[in-house]
C-alpha positions as CSV (number, residue, x, y, z in Angstrom):
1,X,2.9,-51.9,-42.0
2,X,3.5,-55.4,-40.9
3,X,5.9,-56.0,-44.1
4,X,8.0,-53.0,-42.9
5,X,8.3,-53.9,-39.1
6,X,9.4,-57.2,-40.3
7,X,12.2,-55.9,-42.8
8,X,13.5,-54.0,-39.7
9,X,13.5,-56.9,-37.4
10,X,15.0,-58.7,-40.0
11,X,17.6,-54.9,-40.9
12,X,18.6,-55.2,-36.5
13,X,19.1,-59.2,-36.8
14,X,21.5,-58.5,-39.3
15,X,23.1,-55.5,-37.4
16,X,23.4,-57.4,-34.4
17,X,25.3,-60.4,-35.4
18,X,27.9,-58.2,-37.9
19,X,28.6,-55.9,-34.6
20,X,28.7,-59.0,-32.7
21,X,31.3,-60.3,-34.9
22,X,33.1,-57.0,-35.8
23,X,34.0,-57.1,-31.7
24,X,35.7,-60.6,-32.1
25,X,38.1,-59.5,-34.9
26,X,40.1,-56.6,-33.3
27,X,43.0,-56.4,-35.9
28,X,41.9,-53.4,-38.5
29,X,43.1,-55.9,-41.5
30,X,41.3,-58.6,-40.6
31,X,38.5,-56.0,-40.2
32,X,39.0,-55.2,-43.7
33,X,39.6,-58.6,-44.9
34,X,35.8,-59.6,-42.7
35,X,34.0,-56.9,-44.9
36,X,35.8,-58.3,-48.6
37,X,34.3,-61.6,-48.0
38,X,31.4,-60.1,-46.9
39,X,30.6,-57.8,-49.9
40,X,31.7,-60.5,-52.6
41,X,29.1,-63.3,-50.7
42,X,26.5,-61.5,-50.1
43,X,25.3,-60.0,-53.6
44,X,26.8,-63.0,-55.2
45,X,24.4,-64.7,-58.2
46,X,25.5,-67.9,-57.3
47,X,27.5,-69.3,-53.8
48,X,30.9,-69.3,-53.6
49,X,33.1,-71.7,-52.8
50,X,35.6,-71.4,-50.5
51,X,38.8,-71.6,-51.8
52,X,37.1,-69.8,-55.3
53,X,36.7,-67.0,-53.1
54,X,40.0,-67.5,-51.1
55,X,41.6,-67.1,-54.7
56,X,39.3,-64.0,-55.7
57,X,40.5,-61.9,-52.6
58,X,43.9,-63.1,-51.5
59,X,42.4,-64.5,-48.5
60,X,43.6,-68.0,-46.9
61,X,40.6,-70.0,-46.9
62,X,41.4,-70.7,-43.1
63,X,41.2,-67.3,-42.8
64,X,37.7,-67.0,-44.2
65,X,36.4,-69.9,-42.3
66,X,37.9,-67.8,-39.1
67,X,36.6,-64.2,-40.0
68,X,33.3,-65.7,-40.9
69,X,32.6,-68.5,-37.8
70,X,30.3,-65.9,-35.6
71,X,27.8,-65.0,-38.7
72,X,26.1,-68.1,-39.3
73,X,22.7,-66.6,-38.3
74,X,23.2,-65.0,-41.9
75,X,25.5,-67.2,-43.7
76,X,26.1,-70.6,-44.7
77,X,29.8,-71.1,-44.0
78,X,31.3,-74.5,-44.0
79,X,32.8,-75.5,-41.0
80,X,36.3,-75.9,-41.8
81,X,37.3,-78.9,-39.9
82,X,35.7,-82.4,-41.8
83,X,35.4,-80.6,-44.7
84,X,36.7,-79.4,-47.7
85,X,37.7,-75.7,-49.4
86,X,35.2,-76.2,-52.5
87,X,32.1,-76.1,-50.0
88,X,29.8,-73.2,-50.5
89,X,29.1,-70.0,-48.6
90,X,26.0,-68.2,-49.2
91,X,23.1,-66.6,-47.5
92,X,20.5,-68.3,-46.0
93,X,17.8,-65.5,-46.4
94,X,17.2,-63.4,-49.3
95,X,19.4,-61.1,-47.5
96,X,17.9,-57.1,-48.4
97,X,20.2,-56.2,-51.6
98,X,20.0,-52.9,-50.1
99,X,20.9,-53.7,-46.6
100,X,24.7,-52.9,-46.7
101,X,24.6,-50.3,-49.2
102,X,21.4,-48.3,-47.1
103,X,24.2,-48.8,-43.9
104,X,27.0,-47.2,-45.6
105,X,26.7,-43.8,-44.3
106,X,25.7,-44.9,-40.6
């Protein structure tokens, strides 16, 4: 029981900072663009850097550092100024596999 109560603290944690976030970035693209990033980190083996990932979607790196800045409650983004493109996002939790996949139809 316990186990279960936590995955769903853990399930509206992560709900409530990607809302949070999705209200910041009002342009439908950059919607778009937020969710991209967001479904290459996230099941990703290994983290990715930056400007790898930049490369991989056609994304400006600046632009991933911008669409990313309000979720650092679940990832490890880089801040962008002081340092440099090849740093690393990644999760900082095991982040559920089947969290954005079970939220698909919501």
């Amino acid at each position: 029981m316990t186990e279960h109560r936590d995955h769903l603290s853990v399930d509206t944690l992560y709900t409530e900072v990607l809302l949070a976030a999705l209200e910041k970035i009002p342009d439908e693209h950059d919607r778009r663009d937020f969710a991209r990033v967001l479904v290459s980190v996230v099941p990703a083996q290994e983290p990715l850097a930056v400007d790898v990932l930049g490369q991989l979607l056609n994304i400006d790196p600046a632009v991933i550092y911008d669409l990313l800045r309000d979720i650092h409650p679940i990832l490890s983004v880089p801040d962008e100024s002081g340092t440099l493109n090849s740093e690393v996002a990644h999760t900082f939790h095991a982040f559920p596999p089947d969290y954005m996949t079970s939220h698909d139809s919501e």
